[in-house]
MARFI-450589 format. One record per residue (C-alpha): residue number from 1; residue in three letters; y, z negated, x negated. Coordinates in pm, whole numbers. Example, Ala and Ser with C-alpha at 12.3 -4.5 7.8 and 13.67 -1.06 7.14 Angstrom:
residues 2
+------+------+--------+--------+--------+
| resi | resn |      Y |      Z |      X |
+------+------+--------+--------+--------+
|    1 |  ALA |   -450 |   -780 |  -1230 |
|    2 |  SER |   -106 |   -714 |  -1367 |
+------+------+--------+--------+--------+
END
This chain:
residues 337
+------+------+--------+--------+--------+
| resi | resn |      Y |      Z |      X |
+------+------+--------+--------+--------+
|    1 |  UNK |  -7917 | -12006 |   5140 |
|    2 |  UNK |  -8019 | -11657 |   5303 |
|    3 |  UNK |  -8187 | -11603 |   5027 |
|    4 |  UNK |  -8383 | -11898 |   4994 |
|    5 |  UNK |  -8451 | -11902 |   5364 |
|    6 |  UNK |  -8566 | -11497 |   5350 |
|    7 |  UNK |  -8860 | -11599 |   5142 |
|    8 |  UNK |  -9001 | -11881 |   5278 |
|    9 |  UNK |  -9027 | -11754 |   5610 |
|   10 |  UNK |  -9124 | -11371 |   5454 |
|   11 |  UNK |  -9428 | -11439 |   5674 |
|   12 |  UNK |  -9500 | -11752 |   5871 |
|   13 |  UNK |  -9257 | -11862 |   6134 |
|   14 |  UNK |  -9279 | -12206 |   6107 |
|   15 |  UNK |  -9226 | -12338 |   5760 |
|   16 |  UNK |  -9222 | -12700 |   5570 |
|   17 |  UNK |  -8857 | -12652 |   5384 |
|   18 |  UNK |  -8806 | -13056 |   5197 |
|   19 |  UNK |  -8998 | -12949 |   4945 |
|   20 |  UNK |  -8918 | -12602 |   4819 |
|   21 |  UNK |  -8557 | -12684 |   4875 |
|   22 |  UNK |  -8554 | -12978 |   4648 |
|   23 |  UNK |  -8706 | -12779 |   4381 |
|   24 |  UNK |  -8506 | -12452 |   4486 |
|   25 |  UNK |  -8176 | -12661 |   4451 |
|   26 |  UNK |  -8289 | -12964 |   4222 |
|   27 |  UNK |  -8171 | -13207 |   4421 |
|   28 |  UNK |  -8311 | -13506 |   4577 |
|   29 |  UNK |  -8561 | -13528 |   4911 |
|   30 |  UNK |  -8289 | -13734 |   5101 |
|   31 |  UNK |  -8026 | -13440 |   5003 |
|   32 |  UNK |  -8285 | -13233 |   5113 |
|   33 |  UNK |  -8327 | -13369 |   5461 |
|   34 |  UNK |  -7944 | -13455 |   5498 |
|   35 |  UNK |  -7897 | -13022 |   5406 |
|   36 |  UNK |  -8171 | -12936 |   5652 |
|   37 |  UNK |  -8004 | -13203 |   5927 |
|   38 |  UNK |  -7695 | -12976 |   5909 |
|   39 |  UNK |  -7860 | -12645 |   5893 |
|   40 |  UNK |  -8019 | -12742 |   6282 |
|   41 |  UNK |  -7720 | -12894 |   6415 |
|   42 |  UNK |  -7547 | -12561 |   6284 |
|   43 |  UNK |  -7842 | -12382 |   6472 |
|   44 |  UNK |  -7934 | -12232 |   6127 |
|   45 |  UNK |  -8302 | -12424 |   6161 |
|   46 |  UNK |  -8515 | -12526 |   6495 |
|   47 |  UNK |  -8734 | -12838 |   6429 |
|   48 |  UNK |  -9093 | -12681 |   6449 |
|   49 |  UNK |  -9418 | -12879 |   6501 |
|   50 |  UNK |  -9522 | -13077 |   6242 |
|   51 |  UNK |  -9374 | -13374 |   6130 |
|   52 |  UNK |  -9546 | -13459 |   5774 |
|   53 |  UNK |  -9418 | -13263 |   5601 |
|   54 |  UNK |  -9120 | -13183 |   5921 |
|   55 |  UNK |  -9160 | -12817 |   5963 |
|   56 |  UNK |  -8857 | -12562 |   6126 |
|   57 |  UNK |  -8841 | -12231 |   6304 |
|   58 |  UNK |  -8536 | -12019 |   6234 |
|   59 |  UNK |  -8246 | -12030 |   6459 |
|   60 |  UNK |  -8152 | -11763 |   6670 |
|   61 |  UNK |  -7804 | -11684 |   6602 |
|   62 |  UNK |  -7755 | -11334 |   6782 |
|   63 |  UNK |  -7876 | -11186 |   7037 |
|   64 |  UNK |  -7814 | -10859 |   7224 |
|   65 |  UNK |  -7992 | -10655 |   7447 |
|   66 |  UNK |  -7866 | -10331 |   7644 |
|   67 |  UNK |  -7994 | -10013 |   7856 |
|   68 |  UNK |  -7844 |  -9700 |   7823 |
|   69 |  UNK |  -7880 |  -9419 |   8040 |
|   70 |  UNK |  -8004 |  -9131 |   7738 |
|   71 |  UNK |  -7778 |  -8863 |   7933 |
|   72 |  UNK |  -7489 |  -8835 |   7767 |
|   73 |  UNK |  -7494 |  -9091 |   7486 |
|   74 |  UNK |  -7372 |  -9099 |   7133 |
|   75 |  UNK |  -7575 |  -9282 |   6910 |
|   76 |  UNK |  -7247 |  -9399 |   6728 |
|   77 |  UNK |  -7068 |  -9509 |   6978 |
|   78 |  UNK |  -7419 |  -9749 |   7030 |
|   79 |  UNK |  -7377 |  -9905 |   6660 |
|   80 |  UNK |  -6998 |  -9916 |   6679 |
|   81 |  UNK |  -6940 | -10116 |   6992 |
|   82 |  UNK |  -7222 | -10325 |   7051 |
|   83 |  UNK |  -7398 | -10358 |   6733 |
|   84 |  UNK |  -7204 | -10343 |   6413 |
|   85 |  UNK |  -6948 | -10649 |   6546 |
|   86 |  UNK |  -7260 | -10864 |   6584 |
|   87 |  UNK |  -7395 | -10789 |   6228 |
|   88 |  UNK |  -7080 | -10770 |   6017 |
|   89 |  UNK |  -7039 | -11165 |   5928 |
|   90 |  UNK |  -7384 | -11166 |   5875 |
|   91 |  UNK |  -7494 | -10910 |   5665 |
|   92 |  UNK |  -7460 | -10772 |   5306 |
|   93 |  UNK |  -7262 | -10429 |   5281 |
|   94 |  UNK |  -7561 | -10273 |   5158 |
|   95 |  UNK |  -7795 | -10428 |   5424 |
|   96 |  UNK |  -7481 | -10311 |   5703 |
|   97 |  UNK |  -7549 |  -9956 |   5595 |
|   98 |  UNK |  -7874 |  -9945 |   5637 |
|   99 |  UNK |  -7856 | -10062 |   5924 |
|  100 |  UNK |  -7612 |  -9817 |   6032 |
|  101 |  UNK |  -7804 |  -9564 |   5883 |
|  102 |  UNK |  -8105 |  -9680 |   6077 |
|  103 |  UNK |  -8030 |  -9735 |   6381 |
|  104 |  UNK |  -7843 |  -9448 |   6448 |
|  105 |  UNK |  -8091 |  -9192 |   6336 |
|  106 |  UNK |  -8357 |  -9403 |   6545 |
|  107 |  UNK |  -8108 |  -9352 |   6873 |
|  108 |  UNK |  -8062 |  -8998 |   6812 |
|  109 |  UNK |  -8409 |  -8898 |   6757 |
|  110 |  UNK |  -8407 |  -9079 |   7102 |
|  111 |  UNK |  -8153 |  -8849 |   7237 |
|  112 |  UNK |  -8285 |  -8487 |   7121 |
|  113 |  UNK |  -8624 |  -8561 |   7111 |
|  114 |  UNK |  -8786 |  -8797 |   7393 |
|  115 |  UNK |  -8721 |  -8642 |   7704 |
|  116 |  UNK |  -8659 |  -8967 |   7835 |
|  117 |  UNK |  -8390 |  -9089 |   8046 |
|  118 |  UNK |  -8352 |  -9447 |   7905 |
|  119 |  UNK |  -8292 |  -9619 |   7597 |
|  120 |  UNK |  -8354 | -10003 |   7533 |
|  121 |  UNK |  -8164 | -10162 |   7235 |
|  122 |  UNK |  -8278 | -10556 |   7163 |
|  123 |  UNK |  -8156 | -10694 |   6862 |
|  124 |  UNK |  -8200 | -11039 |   6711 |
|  125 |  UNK |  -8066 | -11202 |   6366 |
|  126 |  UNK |  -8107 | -11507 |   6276 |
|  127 |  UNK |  -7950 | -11653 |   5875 |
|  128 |  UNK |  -8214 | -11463 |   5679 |
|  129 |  UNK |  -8351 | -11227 |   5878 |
|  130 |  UNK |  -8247 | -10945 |   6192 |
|  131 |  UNK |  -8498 | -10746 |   6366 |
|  132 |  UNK |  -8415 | -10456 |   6631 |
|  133 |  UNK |  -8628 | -10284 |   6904 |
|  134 |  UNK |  -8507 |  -9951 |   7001 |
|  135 |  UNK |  -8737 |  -9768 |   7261 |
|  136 |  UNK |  -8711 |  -9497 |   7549 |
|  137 |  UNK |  -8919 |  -9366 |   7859 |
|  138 |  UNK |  -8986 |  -9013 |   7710 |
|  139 |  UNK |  -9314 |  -8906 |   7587 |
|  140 |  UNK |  -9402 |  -9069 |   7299 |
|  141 |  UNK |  -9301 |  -8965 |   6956 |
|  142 |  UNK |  -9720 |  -8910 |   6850 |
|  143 |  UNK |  -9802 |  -8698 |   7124 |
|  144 |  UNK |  -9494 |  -8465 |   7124 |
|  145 |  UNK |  -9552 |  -8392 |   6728 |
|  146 |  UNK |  -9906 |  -8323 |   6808 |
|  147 |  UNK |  -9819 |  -8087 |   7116 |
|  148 |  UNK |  -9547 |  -7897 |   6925 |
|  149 |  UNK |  -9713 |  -7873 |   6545 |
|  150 |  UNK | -10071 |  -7799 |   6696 |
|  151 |  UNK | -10202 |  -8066 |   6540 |
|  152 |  UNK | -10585 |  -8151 |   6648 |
|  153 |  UNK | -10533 |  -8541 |   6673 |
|  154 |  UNK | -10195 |  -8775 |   6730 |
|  155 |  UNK | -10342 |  -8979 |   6432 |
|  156 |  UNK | -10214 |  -8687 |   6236 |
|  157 |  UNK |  -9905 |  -8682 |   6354 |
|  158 |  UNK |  -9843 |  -9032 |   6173 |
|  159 |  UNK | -10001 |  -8864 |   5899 |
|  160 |  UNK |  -9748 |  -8611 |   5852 |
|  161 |  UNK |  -9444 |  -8844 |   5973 |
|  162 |  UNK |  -9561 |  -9028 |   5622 |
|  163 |  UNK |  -9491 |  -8709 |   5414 |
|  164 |  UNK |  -9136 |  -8675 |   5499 |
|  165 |  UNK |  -8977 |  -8289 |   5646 |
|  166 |  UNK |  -9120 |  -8316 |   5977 |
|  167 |  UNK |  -8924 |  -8202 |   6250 |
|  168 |  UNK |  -8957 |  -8044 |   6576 |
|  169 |  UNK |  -8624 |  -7878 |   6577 |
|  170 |  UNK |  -8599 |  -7761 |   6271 |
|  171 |  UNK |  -8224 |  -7586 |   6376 |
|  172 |  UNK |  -8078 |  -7900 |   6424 |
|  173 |  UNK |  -8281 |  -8212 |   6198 |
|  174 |  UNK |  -8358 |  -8203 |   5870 |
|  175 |  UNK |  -8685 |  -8433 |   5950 |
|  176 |  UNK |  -8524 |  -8693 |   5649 |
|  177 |  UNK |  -8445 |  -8965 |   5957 |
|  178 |  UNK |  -8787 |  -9158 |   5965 |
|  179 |  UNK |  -8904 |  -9121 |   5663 |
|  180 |  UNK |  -8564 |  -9281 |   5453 |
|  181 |  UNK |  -8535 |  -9487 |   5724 |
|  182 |  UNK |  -8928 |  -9646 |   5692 |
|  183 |  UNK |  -8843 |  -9666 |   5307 |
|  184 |  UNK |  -8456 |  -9835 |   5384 |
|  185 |  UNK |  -8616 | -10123 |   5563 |
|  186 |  UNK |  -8784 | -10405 |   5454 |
|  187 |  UNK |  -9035 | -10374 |   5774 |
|  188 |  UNK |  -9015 | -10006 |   5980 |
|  189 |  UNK |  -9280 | -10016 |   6240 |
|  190 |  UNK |  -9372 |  -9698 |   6536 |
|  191 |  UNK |  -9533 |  -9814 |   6836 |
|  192 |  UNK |  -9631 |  -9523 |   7111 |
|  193 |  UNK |  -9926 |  -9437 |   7300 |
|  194 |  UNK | -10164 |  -9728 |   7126 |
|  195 |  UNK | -10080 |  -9653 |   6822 |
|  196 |  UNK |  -9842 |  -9755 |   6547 |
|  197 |  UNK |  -9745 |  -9657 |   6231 |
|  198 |  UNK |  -9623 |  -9948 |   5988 |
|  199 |  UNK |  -9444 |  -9942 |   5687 |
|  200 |  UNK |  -9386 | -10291 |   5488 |
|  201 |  UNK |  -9180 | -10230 |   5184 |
|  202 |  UNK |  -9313 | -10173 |   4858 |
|  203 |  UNK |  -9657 | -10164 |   5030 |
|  204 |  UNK |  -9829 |  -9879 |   5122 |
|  205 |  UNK |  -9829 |  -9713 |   5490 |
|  206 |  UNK | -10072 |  -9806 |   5803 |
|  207 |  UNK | -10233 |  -9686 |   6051 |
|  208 |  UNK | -10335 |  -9938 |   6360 |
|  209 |  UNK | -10475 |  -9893 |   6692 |
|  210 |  UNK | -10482 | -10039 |   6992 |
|  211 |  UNK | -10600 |  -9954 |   7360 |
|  212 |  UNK | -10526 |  -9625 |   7377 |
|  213 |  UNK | -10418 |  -9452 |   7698 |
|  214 |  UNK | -10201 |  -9261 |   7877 |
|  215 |  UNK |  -9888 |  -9494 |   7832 |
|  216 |  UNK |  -9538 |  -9346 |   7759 |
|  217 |  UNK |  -9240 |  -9368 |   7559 |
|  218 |  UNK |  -9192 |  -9499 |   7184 |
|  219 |  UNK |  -9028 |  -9770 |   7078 |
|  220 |  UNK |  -8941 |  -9886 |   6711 |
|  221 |  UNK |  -8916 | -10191 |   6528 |
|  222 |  UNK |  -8653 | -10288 |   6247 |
|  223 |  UNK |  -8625 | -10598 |   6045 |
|  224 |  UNK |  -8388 | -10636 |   5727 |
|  225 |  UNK |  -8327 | -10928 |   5510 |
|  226 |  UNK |  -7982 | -11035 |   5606 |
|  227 |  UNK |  -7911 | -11079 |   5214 |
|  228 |  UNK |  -8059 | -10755 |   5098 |
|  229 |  UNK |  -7887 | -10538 |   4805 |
|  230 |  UNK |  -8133 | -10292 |   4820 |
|  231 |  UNK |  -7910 |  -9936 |   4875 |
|  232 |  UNK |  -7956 |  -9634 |   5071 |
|  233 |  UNK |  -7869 |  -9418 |   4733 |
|  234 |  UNK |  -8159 |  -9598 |   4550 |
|  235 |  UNK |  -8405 |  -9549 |   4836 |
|  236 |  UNK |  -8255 |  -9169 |   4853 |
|  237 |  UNK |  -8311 |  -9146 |   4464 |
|  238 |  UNK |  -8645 |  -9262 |   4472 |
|  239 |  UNK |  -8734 |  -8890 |   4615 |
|  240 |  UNK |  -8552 |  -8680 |   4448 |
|  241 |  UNK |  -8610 |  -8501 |   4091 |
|  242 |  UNK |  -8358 |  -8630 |   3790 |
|  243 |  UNK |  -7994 |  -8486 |   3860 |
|  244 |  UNK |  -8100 |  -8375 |   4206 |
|  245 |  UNK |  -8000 |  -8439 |   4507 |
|  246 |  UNK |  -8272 |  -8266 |   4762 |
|  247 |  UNK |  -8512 |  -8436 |   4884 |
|  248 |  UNK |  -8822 |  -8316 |   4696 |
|  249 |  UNK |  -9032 |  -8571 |   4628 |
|  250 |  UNK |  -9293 |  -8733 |   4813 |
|  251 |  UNK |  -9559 |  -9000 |   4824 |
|  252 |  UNK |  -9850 |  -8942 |   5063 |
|  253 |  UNK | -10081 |  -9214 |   5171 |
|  254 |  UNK | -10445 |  -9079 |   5163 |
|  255 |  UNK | -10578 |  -9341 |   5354 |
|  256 |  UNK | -10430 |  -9195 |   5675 |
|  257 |  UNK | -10613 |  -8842 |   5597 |
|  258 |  UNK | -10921 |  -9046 |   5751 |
|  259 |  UNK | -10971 |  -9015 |   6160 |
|  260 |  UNK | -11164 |  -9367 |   6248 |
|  261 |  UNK | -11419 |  -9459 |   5994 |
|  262 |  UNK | -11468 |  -9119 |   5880 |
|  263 |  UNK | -11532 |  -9088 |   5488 |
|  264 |  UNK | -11295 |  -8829 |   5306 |
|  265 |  UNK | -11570 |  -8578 |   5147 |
|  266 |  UNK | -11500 |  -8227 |   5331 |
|  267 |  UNK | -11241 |  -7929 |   5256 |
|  268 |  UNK | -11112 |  -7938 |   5590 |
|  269 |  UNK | -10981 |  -8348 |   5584 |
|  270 |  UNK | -10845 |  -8193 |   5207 |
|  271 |  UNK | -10653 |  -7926 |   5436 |
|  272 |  UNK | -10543 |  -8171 |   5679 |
|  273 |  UNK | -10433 |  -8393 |   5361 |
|  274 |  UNK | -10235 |  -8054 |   5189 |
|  275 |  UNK | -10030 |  -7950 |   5524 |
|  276 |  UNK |  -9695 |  -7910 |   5449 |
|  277 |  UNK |  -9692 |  -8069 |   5111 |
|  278 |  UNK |  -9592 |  -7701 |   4930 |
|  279 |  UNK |  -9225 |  -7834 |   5083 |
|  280 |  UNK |  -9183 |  -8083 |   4758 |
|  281 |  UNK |  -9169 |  -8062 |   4421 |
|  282 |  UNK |  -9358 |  -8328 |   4305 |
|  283 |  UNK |  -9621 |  -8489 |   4546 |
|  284 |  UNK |  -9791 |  -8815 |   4428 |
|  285 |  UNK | -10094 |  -8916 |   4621 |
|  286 |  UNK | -10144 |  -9259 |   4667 |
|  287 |  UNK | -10543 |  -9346 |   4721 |
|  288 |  UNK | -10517 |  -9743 |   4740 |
|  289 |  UNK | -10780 |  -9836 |   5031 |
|  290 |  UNK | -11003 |  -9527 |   4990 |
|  291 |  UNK | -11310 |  -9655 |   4823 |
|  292 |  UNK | -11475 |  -9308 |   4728 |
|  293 |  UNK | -11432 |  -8929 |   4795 |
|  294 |  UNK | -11639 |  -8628 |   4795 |
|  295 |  UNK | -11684 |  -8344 |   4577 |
|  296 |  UNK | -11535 |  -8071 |   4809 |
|  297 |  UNK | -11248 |  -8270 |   4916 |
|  298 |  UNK | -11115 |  -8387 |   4561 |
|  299 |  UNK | -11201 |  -7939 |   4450 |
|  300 |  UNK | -10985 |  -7876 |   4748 |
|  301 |  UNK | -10685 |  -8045 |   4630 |
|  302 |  UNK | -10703 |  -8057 |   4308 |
|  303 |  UNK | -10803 |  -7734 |   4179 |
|  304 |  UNK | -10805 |  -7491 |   4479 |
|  305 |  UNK | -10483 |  -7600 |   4600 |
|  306 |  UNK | -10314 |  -7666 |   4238 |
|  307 |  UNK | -10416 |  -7324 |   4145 |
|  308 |  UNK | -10279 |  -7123 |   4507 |
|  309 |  UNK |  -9937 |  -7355 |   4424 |
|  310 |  UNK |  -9838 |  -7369 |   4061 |
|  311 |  UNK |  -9476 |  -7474 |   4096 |
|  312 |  UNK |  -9615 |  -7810 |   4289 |
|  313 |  UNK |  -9662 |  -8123 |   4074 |
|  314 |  UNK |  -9933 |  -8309 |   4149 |
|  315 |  UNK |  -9989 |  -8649 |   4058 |
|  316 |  UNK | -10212 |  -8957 |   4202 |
|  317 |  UNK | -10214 |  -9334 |   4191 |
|  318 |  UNK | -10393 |  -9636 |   4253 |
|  319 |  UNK | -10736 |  -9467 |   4251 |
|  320 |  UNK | -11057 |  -9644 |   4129 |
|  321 |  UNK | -11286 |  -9506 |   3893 |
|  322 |  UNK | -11522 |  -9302 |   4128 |
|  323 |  UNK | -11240 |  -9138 |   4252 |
|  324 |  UNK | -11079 |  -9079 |   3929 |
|  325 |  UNK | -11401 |  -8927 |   3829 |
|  326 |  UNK | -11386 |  -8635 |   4058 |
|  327 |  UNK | -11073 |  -8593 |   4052 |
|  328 |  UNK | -11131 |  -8521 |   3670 |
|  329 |  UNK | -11422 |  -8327 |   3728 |
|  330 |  UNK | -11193 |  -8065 |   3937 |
|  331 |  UNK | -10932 |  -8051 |   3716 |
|  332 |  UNK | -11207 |  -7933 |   3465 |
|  333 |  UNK | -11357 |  -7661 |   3680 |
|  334 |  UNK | -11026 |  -7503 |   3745 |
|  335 |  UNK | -10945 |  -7509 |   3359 |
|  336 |  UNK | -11233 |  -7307 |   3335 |
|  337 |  UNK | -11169 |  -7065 |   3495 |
+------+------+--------+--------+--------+
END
């Protein structure tokens, strides 16, 4: 029933159920109704709204919320005590461990990297579905990359959280935690400073902003189908080479090379594109939602850089024909020379 729950509400919260559970289960519309009847009076299902067709809400079935001084804490001691007894009933094994995975490598990049005092831990499941907001005081995951890389603009901070191997402290963090952690979840979601970088699973990344100021702190969002198989060695696998076990693969987003409504033509936003990516293997770039590019900015990557680094495999998807047109005409220049 998680299941079948999970993806009708995937994305509306109020949902007509009769119908897709008689043909779900084959079974009659009053077994239907007499199921659903039992479902809210086990405080699986709220009646919604409507009432032809008779439409629900989920049910909240947990609910926890706690403040932690930042001094002092152990991220593990977080999950173990008040987290992990909620979720254990509920959850898959796989969907436990990425959870576990998660949530602590959220609450320690909390503790080492913030320079906050508190942390804020709000969690909510419900049969198909549990979401988790972890945020601190410190200030604000974008701005502190962008202080401590040099970078010229916190949009490119999201940027290069999206490539994977970005780290602050490189003594002590392997900069693996956000990335496999965006890819783990079914919805992995940044909010600091007006802006917020959102990753939806097999969909590509996003870039959104909103009122932009001089707020503080980040906080991050976490939801997970309660029924989930989906493991953290396949999402691990997915970026590493055959019989490998480094992390060496990566798939960058071009669309978040742009700053605003800028169009990608220039060497520079190229540069900007290419920082860092000499750290993998094989680097695919993914152009869906860029509509064109220019000439210097496709010669930038795909010839200048390809030439300067050999032993880097580059490959590209999802781009349209204009694009695939220059990217073809660089490829040709460099072969002749």
């Amino acid at each position: 029933m998680a299941r079948f729950l999970a993806a009708q509400f995937a994305d509306k919260a109020e949902v007509a159920l009769a119908a897709p559970l008689q043909e779900a289960r084959g079974i009659s519309r009053q077994a239907a109704t007499a199921l659903l009847g039992r479902m809210v009076k086990n405080g699986l299902l709220v009646p919604g709204t409507g009432q032809r067709p008779k439409t629900y809400f989920l049910g909240i079935l947990k609910d926890v919320s706690k403040e932690f001084l930042l001094d002092g804490l152990e991220e593990h001691v977080v999950w173990a005590e008040y987290l992990k007894p909620v979720l254990t009933d509920l959850l898959t094994p796989e969907a436990l461990n990425v959870w576990e995975y998660g949530v602590t490598e959220m609450i320690n990049n909390a503790i080492d990297h913030s320079q906050g005092t508190k942390l804020k831990v709000q969690l909510y499941a419900n049969v198909a579905f549990t979401s988790c907001y972890i945020g601190d005081d410190g200030e604000g995951i974008f701005r502190r990359i962008t202080r401590l890389c040099n970078l010229p603009d916190e949009r490119q901070a999201i940027l290069e959280l999206a490539k994977g191997k970005l780290t602050t402290d490189p003594t002590h963090h392997s900069g693996e935690g956000i990335f496999f952690s965006s890819r783990a979840f079914d919805t992995y979601r940044i909010l600091s400073n007006g802006l917020t970088f959102d990753h939806v699973h097999d969909e590509p990344d996003f870039l959104l902003e909103h009122g932009r100021g001089e707020s503080y702190g980040t906080t991050v969002f976490l939801r997970h189908g309660n029924a989930c198989t989906r493991t953290l060695r396949e999402v691990f696998d997915q970026f590493a080479e055959p019989d490998e076990y480094t992390f060496s693969k990566t798939i960058v987003p071009v669309r978040l090379a742009r700053m605003g409504a800028e169009s990608l033509v220039s060497r520079s936003q190229a540069q900007r594109l290419l920082a860092r990516i000499d750290k993998f293997k094989t680097v695919i770039l993914d152009f869906e939602g860029v509509e064109t590019v220019g000439q210097a900015f496709a010669d930038e990557i795909f010839r200048v850089f390809q030439a300067g680094h050999p032993d880097v495999e580059l490959h590209h998807q999802k781009a349209n024909d204009q694009i695939l047109w220059m990217i073809k005409r660089a490829i040709a220049h460099g072969a002749q020379r």
